[in-house]
mmCIF file as gemmi writes it, N, C-alpha and C atoms, coordinates in Angstrom:
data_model
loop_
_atom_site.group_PDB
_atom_site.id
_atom_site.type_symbol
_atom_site.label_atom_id
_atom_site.label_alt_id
_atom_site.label_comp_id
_atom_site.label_asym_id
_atom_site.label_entity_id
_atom_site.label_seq_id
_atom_site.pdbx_PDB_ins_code
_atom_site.Cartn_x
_atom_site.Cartn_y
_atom_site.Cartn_z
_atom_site.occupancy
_atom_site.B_iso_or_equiv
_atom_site.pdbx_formal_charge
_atom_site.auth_seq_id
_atom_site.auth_asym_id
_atom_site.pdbx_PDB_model_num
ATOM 1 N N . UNK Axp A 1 ? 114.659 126.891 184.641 1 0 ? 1 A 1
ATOM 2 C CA . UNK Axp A 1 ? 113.237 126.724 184.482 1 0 ? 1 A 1
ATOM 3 C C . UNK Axp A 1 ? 112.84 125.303 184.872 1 0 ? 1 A 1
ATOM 4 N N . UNK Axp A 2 ? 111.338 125.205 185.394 1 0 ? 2 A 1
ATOM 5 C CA . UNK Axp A 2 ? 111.336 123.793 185.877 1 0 ? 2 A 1
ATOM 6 C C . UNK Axp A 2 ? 110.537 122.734 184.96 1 0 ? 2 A 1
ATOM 7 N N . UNK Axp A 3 ? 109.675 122.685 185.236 1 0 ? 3 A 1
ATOM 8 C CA . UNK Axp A 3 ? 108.797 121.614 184.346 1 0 ? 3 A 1
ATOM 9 C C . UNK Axp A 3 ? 107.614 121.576 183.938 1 0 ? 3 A 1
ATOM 10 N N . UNK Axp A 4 ? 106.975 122.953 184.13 1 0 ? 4 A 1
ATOM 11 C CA . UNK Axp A 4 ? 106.247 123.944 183.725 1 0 ? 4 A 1
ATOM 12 C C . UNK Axp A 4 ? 105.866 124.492 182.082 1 0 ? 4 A 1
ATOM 13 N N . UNK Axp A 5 ? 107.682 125.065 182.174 1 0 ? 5 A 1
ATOM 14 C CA . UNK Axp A 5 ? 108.145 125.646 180.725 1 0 ? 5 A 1
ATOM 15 C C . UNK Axp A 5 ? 107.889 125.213 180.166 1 0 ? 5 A 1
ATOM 16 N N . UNK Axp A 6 ? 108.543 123.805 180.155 1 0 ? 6 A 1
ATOM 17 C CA . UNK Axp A 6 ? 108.772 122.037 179.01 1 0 ? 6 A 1
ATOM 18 C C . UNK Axp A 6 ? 107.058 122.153 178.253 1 0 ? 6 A 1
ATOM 19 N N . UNK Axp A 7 ? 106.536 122.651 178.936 1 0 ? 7 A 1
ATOM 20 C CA . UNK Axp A 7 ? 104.988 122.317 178.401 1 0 ? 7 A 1
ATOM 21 C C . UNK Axp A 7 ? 104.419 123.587 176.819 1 0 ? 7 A 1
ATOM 22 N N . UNK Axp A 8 ? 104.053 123.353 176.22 1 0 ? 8 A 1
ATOM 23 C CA . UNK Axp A 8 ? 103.529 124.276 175.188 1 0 ? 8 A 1
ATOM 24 C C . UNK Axp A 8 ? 102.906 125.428 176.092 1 0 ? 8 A 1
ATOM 25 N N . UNK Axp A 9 ? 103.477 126.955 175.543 1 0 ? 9 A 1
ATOM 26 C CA . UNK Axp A 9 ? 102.701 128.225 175.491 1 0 ? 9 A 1
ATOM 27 C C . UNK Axp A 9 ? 103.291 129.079 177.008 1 0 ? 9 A 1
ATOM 28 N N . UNK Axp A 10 ? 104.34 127.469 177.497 1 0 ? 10 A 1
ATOM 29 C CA . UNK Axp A 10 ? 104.306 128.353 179.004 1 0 ? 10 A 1
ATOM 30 C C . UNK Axp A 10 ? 105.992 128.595 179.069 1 0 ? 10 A 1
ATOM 31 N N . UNK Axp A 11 ? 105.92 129.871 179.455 1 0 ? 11 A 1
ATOM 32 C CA . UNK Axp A 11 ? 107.241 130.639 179.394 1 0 ? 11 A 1
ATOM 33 C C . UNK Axp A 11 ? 107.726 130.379 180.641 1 0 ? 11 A 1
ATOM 34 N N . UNK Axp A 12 ? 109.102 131.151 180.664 1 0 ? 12 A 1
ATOM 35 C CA . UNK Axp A 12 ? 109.464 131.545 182.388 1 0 ? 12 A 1
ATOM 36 C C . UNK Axp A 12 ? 108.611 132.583 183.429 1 0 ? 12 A 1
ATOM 37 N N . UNK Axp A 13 ? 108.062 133.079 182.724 1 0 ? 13 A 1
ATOM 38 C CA . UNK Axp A 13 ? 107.089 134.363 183.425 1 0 ? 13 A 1
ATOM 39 C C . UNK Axp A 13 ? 106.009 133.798 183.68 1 0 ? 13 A 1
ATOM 40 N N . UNK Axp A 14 ? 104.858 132.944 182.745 1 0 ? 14 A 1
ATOM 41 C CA . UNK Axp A 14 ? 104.051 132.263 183.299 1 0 ? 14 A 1
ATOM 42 C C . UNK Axp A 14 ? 104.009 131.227 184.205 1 0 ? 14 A 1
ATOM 43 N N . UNK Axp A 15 ? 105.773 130.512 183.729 1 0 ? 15 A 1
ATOM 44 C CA . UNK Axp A 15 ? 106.009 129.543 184.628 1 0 ? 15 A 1
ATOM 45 C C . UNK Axp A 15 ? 106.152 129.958 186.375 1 0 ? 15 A 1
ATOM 46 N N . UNK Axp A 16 ? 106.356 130.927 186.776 1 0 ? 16 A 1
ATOM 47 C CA . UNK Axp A 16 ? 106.799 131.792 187.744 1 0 ? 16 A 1
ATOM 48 C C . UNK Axp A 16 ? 105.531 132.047 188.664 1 0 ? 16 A 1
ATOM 49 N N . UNK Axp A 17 ? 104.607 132.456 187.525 1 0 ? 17 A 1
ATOM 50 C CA . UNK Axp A 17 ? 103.052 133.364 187.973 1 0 ? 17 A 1
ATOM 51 C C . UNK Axp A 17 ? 102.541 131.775 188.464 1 0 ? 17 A 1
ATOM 52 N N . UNK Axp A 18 ? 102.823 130.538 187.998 1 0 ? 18 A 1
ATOM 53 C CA . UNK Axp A 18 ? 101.888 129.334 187.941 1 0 ? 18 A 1
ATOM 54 C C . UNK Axp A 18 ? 102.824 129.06 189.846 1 0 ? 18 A 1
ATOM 55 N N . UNK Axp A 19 ? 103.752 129.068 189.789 1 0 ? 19 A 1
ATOM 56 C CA . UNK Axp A 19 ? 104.633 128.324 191.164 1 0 ? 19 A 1
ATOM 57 C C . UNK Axp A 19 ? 103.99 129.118 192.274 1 0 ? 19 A 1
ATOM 58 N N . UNK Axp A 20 ? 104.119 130.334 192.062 1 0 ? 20 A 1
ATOM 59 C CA . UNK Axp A 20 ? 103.675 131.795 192.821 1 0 ? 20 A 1
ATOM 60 C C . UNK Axp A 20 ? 102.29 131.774 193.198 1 0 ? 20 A 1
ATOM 61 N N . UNK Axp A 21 ? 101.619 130.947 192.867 1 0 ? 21 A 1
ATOM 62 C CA . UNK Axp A 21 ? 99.966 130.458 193.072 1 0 ? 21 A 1
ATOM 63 C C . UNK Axp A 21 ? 99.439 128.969 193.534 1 0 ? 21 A 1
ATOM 64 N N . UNK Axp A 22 ? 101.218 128.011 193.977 1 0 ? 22 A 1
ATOM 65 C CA . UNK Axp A 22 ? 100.496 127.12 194.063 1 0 ? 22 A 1
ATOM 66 C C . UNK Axp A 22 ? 100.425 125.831 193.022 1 0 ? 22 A 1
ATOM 67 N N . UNK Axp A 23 ? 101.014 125.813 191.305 1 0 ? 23 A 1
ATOM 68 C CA . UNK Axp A 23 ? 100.761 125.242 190.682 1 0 ? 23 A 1
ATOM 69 C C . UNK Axp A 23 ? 102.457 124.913 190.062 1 0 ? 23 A 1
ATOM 70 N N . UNK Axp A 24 ? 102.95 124.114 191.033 1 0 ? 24 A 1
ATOM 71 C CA . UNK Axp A 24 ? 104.069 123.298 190.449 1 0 ? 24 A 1
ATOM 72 C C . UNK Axp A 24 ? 104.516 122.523 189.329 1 0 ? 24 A 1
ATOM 73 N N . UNK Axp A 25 ? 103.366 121.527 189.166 1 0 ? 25 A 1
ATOM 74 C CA . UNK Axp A 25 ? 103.852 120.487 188.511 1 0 ? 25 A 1
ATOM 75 C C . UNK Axp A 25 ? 102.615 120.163 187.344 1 0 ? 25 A 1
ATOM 76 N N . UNK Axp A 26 ? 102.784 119.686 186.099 1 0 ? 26 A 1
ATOM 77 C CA . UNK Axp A 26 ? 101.704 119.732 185.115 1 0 ? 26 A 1
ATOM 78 C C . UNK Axp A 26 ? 100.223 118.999 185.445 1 0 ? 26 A 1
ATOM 79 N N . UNK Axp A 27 ? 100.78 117.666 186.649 1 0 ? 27 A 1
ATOM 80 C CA . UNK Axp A 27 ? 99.422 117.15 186.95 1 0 ? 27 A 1
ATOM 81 C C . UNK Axp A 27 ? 98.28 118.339 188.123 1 0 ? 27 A 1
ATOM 82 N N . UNK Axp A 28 ? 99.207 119.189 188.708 1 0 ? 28 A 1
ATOM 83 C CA . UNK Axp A 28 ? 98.652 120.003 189.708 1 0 ? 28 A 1
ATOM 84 C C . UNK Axp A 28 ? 97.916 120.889 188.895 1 0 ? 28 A 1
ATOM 85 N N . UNK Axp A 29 ? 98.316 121.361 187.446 1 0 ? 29 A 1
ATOM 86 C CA . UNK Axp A 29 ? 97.497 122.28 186.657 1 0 ? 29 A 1
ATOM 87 C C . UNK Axp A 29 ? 96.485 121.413 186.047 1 0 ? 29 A 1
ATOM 88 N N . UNK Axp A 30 ? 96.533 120.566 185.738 1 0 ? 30 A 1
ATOM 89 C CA . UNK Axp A 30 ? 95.473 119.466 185.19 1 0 ? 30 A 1
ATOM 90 C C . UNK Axp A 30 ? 94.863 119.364 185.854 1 0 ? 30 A 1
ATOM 91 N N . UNK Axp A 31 ? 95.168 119.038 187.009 1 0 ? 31 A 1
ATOM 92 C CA . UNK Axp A 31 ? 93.804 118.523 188.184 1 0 ? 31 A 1
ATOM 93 C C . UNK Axp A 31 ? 93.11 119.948 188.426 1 0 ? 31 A 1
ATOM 94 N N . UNK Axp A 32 ? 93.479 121.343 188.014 1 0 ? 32 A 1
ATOM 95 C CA . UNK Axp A 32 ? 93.186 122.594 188.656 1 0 ? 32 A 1
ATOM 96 C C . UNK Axp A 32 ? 92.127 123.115 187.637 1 0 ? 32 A 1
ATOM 97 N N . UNK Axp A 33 ? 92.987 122.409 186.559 1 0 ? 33 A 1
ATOM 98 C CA . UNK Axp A 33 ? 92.218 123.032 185.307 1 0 ? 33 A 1
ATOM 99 C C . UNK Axp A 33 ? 92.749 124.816 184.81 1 0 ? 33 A 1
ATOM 100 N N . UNK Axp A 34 ? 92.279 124.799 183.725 1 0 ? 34 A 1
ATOM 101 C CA . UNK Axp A 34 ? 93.075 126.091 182.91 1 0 ? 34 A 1
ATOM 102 C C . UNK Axp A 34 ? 92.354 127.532 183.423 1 0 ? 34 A 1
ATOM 103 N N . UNK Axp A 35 ? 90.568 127.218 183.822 1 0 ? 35 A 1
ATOM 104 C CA . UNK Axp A 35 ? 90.045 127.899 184.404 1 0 ? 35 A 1
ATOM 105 C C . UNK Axp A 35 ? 90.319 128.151 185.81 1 0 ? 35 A 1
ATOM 106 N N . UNK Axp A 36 ? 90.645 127.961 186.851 1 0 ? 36 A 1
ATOM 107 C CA . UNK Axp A 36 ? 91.138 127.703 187.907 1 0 ? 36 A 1
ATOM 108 C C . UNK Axp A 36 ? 92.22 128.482 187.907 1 0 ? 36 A 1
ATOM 109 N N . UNK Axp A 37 ? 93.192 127.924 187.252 1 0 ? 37 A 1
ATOM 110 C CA . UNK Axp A 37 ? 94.862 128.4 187.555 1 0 ? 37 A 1
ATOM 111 C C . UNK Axp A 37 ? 95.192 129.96 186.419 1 0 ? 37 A 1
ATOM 112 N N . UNK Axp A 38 ? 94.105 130.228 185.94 1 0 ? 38 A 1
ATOM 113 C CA . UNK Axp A 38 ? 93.524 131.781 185.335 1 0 ? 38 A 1
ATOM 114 C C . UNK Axp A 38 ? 93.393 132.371 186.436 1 0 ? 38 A 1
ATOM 115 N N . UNK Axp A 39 ? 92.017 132.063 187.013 1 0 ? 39 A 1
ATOM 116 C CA . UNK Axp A 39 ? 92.106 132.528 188.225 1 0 ? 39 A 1
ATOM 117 C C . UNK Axp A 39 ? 92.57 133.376 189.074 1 0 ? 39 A 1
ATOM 118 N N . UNK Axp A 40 ? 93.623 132.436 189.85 1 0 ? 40 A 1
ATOM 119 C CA . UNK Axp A 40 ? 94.553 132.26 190.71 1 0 ? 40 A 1
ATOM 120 C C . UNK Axp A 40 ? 95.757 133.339 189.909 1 0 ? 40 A 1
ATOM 121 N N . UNK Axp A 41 ? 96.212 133.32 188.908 1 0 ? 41 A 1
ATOM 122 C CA . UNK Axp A 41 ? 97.189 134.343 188.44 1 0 ? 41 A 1
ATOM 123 C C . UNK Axp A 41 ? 96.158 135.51 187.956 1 0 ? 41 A 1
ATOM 124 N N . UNK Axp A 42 ? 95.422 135.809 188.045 1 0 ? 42 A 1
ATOM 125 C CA . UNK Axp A 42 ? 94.927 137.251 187.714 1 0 ? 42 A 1
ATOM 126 C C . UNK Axp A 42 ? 94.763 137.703 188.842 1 0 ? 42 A 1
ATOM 127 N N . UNK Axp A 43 ? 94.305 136.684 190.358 1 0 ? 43 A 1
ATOM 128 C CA . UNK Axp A 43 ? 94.672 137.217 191.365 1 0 ? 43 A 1
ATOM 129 C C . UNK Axp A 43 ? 95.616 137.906 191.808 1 0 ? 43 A 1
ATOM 130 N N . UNK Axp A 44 ? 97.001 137.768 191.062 1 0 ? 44 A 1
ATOM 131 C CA . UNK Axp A 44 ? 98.274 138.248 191.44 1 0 ? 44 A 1
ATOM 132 C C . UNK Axp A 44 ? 98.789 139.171 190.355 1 0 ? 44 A 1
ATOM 133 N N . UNK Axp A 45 ? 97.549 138.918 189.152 1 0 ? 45 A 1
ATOM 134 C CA . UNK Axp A 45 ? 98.371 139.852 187.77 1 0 ? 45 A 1
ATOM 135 C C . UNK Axp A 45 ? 96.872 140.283 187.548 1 0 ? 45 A 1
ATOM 136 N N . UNK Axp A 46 ? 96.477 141.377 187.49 1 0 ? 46 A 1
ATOM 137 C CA . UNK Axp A 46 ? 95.447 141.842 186.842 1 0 ? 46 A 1
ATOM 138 C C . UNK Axp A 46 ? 95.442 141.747 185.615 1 0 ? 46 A 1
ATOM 139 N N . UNK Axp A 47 ? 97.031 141.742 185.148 1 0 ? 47 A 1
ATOM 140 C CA . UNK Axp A 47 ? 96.647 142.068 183.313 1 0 ? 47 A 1
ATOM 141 C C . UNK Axp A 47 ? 96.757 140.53 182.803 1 0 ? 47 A 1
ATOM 142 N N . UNK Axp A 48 ? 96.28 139.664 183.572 1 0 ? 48 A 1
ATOM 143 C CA . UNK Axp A 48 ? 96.187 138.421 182.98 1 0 ? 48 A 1
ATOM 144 C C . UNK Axp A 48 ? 95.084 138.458 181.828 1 0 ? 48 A 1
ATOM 145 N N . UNK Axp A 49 ? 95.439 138.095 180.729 1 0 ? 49 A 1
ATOM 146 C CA . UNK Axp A 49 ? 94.342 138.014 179.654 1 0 ? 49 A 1
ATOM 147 C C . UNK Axp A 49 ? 93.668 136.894 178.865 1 0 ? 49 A 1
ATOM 148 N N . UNK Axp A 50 ? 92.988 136.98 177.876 1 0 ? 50 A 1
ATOM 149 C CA . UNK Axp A 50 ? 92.467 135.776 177.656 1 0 ? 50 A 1
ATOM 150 C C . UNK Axp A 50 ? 93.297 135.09 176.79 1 0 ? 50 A 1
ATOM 151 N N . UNK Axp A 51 ? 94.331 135.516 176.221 1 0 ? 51 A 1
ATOM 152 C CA . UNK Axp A 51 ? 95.81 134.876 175.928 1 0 ? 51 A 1
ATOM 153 C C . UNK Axp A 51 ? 96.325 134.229 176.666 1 0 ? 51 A 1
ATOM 154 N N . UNK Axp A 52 ? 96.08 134.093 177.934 1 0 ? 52 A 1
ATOM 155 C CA . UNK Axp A 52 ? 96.643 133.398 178.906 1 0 ? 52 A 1
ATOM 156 C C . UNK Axp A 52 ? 96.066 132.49 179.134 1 0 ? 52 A 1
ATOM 157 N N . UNK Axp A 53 ? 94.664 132.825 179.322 1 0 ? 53 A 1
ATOM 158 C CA . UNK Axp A 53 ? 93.848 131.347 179.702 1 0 ? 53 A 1
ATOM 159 C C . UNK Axp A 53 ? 94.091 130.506 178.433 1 0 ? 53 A 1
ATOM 160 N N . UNK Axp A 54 ? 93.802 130.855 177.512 1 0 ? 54 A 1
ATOM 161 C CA . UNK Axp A 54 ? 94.034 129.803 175.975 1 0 ? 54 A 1
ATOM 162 C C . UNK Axp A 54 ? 95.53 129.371 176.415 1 0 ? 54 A 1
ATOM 163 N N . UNK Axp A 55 ? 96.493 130.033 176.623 1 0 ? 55 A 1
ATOM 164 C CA . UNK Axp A 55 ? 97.918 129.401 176.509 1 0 ? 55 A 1
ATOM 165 C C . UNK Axp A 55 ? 97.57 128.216 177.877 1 0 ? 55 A 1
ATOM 166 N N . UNK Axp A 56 ? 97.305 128.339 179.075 1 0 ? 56 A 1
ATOM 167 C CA . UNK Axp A 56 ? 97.066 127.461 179.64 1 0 ? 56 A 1
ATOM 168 C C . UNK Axp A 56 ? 96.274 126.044 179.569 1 0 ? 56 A 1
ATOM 169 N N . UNK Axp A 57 ? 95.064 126.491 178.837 1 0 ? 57 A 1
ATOM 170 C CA . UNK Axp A 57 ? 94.573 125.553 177.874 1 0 ? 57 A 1
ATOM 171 C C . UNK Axp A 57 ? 95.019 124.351 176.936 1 0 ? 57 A 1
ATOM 172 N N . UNK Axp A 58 ? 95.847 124.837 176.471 1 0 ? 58 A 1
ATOM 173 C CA . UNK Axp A 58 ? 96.895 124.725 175.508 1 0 ? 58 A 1
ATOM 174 C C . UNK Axp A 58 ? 97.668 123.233 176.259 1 0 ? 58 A 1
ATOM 175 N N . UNK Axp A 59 ? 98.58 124.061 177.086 1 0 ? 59 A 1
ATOM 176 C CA . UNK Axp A 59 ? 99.532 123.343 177.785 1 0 ? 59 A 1
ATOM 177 C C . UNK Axp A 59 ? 98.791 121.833 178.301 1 0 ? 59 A 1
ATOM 178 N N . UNK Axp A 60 ? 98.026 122.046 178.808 1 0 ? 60 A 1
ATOM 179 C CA . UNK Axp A 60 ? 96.736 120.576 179.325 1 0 ? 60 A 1
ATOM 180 C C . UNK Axp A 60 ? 97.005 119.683 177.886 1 0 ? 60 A 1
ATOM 181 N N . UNK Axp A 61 ? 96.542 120.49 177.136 1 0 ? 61 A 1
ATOM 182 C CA . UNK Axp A 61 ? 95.842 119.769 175.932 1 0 ? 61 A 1
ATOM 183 C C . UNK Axp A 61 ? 97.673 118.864 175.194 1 0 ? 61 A 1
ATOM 184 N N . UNK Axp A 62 ? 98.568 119.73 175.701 1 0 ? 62 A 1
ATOM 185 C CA . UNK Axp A 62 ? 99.842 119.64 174.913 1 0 ? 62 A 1
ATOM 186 C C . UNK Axp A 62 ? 99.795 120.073 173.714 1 0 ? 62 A 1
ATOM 187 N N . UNK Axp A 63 ? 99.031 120.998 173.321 1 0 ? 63 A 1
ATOM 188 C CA . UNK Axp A 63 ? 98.941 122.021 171.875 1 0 ? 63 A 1
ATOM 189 C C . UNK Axp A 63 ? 99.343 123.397 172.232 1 0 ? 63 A 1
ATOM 190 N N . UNK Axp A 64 ? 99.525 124.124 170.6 1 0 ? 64 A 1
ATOM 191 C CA . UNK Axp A 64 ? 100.069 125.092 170.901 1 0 ? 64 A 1
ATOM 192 C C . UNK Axp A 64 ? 98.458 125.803 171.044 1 0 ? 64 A 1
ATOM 193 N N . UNK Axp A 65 ? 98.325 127.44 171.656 1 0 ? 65 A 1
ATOM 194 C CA . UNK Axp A 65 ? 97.19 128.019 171.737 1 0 ? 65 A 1
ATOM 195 C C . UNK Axp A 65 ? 96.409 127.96 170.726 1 0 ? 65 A 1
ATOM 196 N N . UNK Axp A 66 ? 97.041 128.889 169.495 1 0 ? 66 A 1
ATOM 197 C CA . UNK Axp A 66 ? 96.265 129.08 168.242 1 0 ? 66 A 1
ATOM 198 C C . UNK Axp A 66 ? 95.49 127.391 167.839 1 0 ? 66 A 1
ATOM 199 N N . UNK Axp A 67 ? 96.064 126.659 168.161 1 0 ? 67 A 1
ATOM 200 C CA . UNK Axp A 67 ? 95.282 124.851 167.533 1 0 ? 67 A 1
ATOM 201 C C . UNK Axp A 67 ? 94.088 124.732 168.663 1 0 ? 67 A 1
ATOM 202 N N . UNK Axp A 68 ? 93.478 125.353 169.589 1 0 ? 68 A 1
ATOM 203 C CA . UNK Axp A 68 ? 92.595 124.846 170.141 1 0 ? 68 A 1
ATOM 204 C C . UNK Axp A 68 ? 91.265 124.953 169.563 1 0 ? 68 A 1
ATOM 205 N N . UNK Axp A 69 ? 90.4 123.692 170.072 1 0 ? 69 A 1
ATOM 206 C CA . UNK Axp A 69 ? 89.516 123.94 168.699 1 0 ? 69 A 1
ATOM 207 C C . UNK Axp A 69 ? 88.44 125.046 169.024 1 0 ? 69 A 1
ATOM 208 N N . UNK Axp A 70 ? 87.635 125.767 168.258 1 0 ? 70 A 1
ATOM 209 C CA . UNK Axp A 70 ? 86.496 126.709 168.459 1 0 ? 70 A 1
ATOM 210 C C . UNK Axp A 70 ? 85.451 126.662 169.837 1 0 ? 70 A 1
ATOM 211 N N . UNK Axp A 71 ? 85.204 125.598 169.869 1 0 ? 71 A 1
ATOM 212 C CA . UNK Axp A 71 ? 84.004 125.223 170.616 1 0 ? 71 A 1
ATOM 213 C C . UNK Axp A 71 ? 85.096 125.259 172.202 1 0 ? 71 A 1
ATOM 214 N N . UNK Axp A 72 ? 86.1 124.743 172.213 1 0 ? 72 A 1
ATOM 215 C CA . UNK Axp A 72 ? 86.728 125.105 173.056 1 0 ? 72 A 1
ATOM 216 C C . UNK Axp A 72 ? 87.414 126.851 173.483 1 0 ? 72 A 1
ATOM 217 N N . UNK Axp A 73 ? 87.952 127.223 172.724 1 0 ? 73 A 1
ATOM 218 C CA . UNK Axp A 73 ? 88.247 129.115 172.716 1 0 ? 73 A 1
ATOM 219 C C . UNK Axp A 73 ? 86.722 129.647 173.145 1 0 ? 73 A 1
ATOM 220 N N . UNK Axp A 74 ? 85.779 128.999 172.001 1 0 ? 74 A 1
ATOM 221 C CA . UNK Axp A 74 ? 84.407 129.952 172.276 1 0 ? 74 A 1
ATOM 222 C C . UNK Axp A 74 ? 84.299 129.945 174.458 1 0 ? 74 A 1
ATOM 223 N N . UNK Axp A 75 ? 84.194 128.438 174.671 1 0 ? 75 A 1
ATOM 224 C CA . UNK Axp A 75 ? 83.531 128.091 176.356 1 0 ? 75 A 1
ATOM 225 C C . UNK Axp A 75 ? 84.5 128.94 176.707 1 0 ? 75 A 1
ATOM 226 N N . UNK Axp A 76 ? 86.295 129.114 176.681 1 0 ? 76 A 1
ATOM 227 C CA . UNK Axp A 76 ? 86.877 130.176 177.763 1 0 ? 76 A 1
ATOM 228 C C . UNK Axp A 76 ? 86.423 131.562 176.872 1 0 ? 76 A 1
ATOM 229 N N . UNK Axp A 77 ? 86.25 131.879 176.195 1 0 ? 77 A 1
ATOM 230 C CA . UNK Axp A 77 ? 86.021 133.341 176.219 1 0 ? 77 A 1
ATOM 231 C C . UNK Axp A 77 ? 84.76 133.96 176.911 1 0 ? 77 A 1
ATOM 232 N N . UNK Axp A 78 ? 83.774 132.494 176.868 1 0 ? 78 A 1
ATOM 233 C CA . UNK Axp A 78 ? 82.3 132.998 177.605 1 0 ? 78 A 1
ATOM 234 C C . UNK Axp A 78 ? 83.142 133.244 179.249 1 0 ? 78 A 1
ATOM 235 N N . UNK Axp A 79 ? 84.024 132.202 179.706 1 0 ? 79 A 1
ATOM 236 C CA . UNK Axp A 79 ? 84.309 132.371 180.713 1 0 ? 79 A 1
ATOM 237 C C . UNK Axp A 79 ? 85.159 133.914 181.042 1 0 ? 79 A 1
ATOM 238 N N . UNK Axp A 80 ? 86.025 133.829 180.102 1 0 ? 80 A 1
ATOM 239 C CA . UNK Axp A 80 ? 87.15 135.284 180.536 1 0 ? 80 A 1
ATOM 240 C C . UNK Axp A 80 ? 85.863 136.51 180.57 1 0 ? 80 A 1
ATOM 241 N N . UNK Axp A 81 ? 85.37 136.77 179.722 1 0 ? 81 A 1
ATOM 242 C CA . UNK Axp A 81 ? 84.097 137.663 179.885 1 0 ? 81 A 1
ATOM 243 C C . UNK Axp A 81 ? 83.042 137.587 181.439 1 0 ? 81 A 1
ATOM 244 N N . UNK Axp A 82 ? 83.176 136.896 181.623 1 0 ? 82 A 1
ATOM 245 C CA . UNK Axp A 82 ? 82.382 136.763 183.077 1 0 ? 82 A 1
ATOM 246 C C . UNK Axp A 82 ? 83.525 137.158 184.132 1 0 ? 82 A 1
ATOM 247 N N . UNK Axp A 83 ? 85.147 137.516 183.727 1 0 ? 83 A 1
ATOM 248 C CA . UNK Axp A 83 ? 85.686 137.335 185.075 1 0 ? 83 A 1
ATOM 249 C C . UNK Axp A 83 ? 86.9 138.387 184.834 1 0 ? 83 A 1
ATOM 250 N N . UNK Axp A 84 ? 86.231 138.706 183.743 1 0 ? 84 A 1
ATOM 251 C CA . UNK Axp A 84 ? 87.739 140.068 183.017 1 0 ? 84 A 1
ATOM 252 C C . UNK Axp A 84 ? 87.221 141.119 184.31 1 0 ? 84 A 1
């Protein structure tokens, strides 16, 4: 696994879906943002969910998903709803 994993929420499978799109390295997802690199893997996974965008979230923030705060979960869920 590369340096992806190392990060909170992100597995080998997400780590995989993130390389497979383009998103190597933690500053490349930072600069992409959690919305962005959602995206880009639902492009390739339909069943990407809004578990995913929070876990990506997450990883930026260096928290685990469940700790992100409200006002933050609330803005991606307005988003996953616009793009489910």
């Amino acid at each position: 696994m590369g340096e992806l994993s190392a990060l909170p929420n992100i597995g080998k499978v997400v780590e995989e879906q993130l390389n497979a799109v383009g998103i190597e390295t933690f500053a490349r997802l930072k600069e992409l943002g959690s919305k962005e690199a959602w995206l880009r893997i639902k492009a390739i996974d339909d069943s990407a969910c809004i578990h995913r965008l929070y876990a990506l979230e997450g990883a930026i923030q260096g928290i685990r998903k469940g700790n992100l705060p409200g006002d933050k979960k609330a803005d991606l869920k307005a988003f996953y709803n616009a793009h489910k």
